[in-house]
Each structure stands twice: as C-alpha cells, then as structure tokens.
N, C-alpha and C positions, 0 to 999 in steps of 0.2 A: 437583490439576490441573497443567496442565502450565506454570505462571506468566501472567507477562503480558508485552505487546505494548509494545513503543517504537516508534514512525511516525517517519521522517525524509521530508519532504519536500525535503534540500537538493540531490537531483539534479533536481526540477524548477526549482526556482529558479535554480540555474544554466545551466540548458536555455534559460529564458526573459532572460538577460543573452545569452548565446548566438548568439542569434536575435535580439537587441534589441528582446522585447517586453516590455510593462511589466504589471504585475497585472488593469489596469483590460484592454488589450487581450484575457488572458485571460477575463477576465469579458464580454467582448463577445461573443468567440468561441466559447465555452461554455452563453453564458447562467448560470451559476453567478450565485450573492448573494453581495454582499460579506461574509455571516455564514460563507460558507464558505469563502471563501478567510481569513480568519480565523480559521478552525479551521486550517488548513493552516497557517497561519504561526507556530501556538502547538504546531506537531506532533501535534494532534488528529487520529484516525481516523475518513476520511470515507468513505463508502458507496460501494462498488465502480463502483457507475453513475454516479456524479461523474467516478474515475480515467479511467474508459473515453472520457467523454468528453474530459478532456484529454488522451488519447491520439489521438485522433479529431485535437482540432483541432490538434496538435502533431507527428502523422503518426511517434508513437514507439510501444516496445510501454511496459507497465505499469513493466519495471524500470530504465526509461530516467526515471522521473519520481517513486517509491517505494521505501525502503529498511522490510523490517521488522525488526526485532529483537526474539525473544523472550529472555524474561530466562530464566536456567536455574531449573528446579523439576522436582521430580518428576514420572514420569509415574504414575499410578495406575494399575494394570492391572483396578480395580473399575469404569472408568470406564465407559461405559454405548457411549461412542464410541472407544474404544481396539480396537485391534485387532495383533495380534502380525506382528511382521515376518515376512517371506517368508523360509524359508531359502534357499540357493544352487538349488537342486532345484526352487522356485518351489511347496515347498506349505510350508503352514503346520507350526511349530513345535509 
C-alpha cells in the first residue's frame, strides 16, 4: 500500500488565534461536538464534511486549515486502485 496518513491540524489552530476565535466559538459556528474537535486536537482524521464545514464558517479553502502527510511506502502496482501515470503524450504508459 502506499503507507499511512499523518493529519496536522496546526494551520487551523492558528487561523482561529488569528481571528481571535476560541474552540468553543468554533463549535458554535459549526455545530461540530466537542468529540470532534478532540479528535482534531490529538491530529486524528476527521470526515471531509466536518473540514468543509469549517471552511464554510471560516470563509477559507481546505488547505488554509489541513496539512496531510503521507509517510513514504511502496506503491504496489497489484493494487486493484493504482493506476499508471500519464506519460508527456498524455496516454498511458
């Protein structure tokens, strides 16, 4: 596979000093649970339709508030979703 995921969330946190809003303001604005913003503070990966909405209420795009980082691993070319890069010519290798 092709490894795993590390989540940063420290550009929304500092988006939200920023803007001098405090977690609980996010969670108002949002509606989000404080289980999830708890996930977010532990770097846990939260459901795209959470991000959206703190983009919404935050009036940024996605990478104004999420950093991802894969860790390197091979990619398997057995993988059932892999798919070969384009060459220059734009057809398949």
């Amino acid at each position: 596979m092709g490894g795993s995921a590390n989540v940063s969330y420290n550009k929304l946190w500092k988006l939200l000093i920023d803007r001098n809003w405090k977690k609980k303001d996010l969670m108002r604005e949002t509606s989000l649970s404080s289980a999830v913003i708890a996930k977010m503070s532990k770097s846990m990966p939260v459901h795209l339709d959470t991000l959206v909405k703190i983009c919404k209420a935050l009036s940024c795009d996605l990478s104004d508030i999420v950093d991802v980082k894969i860790s390197s691993g091979p990619v398997q070319e057995s993988s059932p979703n892999f798919k070969a890069p384009l060459a220059q010519d734009g057809k398949e290798d």
